[in-house]
Every structure is written in C-alpha cells, then in structure tokens.
N, C-alpha and C positions, 0 to 999 in steps of 0.2 A: 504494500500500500504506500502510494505516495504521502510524503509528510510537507504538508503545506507550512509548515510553522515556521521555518528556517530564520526570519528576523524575530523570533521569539523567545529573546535572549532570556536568561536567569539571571540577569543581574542583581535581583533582590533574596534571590533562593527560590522562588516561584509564580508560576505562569497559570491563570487561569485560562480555559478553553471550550466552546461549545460544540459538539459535534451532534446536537438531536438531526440536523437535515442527514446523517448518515442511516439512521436507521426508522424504520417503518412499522405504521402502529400495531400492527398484527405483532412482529417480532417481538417489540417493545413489551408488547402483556405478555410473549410467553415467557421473556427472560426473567421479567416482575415476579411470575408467578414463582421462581425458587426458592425467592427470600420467604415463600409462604411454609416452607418446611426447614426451617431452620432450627434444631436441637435448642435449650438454654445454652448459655456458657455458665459450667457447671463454677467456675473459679469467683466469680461474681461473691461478695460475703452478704450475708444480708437475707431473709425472706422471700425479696420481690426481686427475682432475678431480670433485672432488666435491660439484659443483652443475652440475644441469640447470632450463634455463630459457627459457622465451618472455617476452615482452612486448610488450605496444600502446599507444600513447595514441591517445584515440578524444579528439573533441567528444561531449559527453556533455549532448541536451538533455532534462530531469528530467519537462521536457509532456509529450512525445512518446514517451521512454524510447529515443530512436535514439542509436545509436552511429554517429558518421561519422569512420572512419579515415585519421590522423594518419601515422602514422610506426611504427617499431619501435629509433629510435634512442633511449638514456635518459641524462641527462648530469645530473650529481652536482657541487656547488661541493670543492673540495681542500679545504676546512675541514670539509668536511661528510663525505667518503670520505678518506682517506688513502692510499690503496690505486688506489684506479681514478675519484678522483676529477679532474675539469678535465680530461676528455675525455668526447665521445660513445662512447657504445657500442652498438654495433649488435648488436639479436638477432632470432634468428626471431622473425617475431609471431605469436600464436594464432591457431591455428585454428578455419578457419568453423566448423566443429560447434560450439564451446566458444561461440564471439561469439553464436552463432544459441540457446543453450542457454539453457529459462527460468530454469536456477537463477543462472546469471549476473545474469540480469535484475533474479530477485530481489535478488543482493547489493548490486549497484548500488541499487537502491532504497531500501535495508533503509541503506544506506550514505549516502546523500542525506539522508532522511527523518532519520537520527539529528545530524548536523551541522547541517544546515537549524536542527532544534528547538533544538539550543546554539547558533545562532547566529555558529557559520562560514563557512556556508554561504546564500547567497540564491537568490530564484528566476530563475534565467539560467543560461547555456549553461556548463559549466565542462570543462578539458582534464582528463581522466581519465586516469591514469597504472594499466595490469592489468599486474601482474605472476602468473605460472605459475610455481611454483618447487619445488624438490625438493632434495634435500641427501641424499647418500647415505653409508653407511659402509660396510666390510667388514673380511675379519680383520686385516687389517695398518695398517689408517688407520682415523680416527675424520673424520666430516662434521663439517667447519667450518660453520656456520651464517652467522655473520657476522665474516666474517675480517677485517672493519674495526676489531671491539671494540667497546665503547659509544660509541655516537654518537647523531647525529639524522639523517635522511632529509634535510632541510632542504625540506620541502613539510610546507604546515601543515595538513597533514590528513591522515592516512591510514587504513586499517583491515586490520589481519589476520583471516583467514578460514583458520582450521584445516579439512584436506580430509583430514587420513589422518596416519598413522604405523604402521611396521610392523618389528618386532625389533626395540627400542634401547631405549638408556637415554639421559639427557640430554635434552637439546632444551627447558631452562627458558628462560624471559623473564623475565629482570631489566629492573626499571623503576629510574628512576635520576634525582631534582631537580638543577635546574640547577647546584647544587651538588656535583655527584655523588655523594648521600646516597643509599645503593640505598631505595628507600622499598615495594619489592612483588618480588614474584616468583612465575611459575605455572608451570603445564606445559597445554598447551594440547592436548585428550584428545579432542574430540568434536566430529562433522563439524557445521562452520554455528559453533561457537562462535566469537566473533568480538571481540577487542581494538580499539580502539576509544585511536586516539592522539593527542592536539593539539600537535607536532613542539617547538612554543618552549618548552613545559613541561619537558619531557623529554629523557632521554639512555636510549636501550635496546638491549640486545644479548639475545644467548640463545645460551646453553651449546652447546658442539657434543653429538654424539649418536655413540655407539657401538653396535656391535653385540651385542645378546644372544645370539645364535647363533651362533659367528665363522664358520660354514658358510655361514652366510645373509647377504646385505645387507641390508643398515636402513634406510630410507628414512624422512622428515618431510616431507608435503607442504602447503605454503599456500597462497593466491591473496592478494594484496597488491594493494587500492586505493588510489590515492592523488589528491587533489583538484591540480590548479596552479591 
C-alpha cells in the first residue's frame, strides 16, 4: 500500500491521521463487531472490571505481509507501568477471524509504511505487538482508560487505531513532552482514525469515559500496534 504521508514528519513525537474514506461501511461493522467478544482483563484490581482485552505478538514480515505467531504474553519495564508493570501478563490472543481480516492487514500496512517513511522503521522482519481493547463504563463507575496515568509504552513505536465508541463522554488523549508540558489533546471520533506515536518523545494518557445514558454502558474501542 502506498503511504501518502511522506511530509508527515514526527517532529513532536506524533502524527494524527484519518483514513475512514479507506474503508467501507459493511467492512467497518464487521471488524466493530470483534470488540463484541472481548474476555475481561483479568489483571484489572477492583470489582468492576473495566477493560476487556486480547493481544498477540506476531513476526510481522512487511514483503510478505504474514503474521507468524509469537505469544499472547505482554511484559511492561516498572518505570514504564507502575501498576502491572515487571511482570508478564498473559491474555487471550485474537482471534483467527480478526488475524485473517483485511482491515487488519491494512493497518499493519498503513502502520509500516508510515514509520518506515520517518525513519523508525526499516525493511526486515519486526515483532508486532496487537492489542484489542475496550474500556467500558456504566451507572455506578466511570472506564479507567489508563489506570497507569501518563506514561510511555516504553516500545518506540506505536499506533492507535480508533474502532468505535458508544454513550460516553470522556475518553481525550492528552499528549504530554518529556517534560510533562501537556503540548495536545483530542478525542478520537472516527473509525481508521489513527495516532501515530514515537514513545521517547512523549508521555500520554487519556481521560476515563463515562456514561451518557446511566441505563446504558459506554464503551471506547481501539486496536493498538506496537513495533519491538
């Protein structure tokens, strides 16, 4: 896939991006539809578990576009998580439908092709880090998004890919220089739109999310790439 972004430099640590005209509304509900089978995450402390989530690391070779699966374990330095980090954490990994789906394929692509042209990325095999993720609220609790706070991933590459949101309010992304100077902030609205982050820049978290409807749950779902 051609990468249109080329004067789409990183000078800040990161690039927001639209890509909805790439994909079609049919596609768009099926892919929706995976975040609807998403396990708790069992590491969550608390009652109200309010993140659902798989992940995989694949070999991820960029010629070929194959995915050769890795593991479903994800391990965080304690400088980097505070919370759950300097331990492995084991979760379901996604499902074949999702791995076999071309809109994956595309984001991987679309996700190469943009670090590739900045220059973090070269032509060879690299460990891909998918995360599937969901955050939900209802009337008595608000979805933690990132119960860690601001931090960094500590993998120098990553990209969020907004896949849905439904009742809620909340759920900005605050961007944050190494000095913790908040320098940006969005709300990420529309399927395929896709942040774009280079880890050593940056410090980022994002607001929890509550309910609009307190009848109703509230859910924010993303998929999360990350380069090792």
């Amino acid at each position: 896939m051609e990468n249109k972004l080329s004067n789409a430099l990183l000078e800040e640590g990161f690039h927001l991006q639209e890509y909805t005209n790439l994909f079609d509304e049919d596609g768009i509900k099926r892919f929706q539809n995976y975040w609807h089978n998403l396990p708790e995450d069992s590491y969550i402390k608390g009652d109200f578990k309010y993140r659902q989530r798989r992940y995989s690391k694949f070999n991820y070779n960029p010629k070929s576009k194959k995915l050769k699966f890795l593991s479903s374990s994800y391990f965080q330095e304690e400088e980097h998580n505070n919370i759950y980090g300097g331990k492995d954490r084991v979760f379901f990994p996604l499902e074949t439908n999702l791995i076999k789906d071309p809109f994956l394929q595309t984001f991987l692509e679309l996700d190469f092709a943009f670090f590739l042209d900045q220059g973090l990325l070269n032509e060879r095999v690299y460990e891909v880090g998918v995360h599937q993720m969901r955050t939900i609220s209802n009337s008595s609790a608000e979805g933690i998004v990132t119960p860690e706070g601001m931090h960094k991933d500590g993998h120098f590459a990553f990209a969020v890919h907004f896949i849905n949101r439904n009742n809620i309010l909340g759920g900005t992304t605050n961007l944050y220089d190494n000095n913790k100077s908040k320098i940006n902030s969005m709300v990420l609205k529309s399927f395929g739109e896709t942040l774009f982050i280079e880890d050593d820049k940056l410090f980022h978290e994002v607001t929890p999310i509550r309910s609009v409807d307190s009848e109703q749950v509230g859910y924010r779902d993303v998929l999360i790439i990350e380069f090792y």
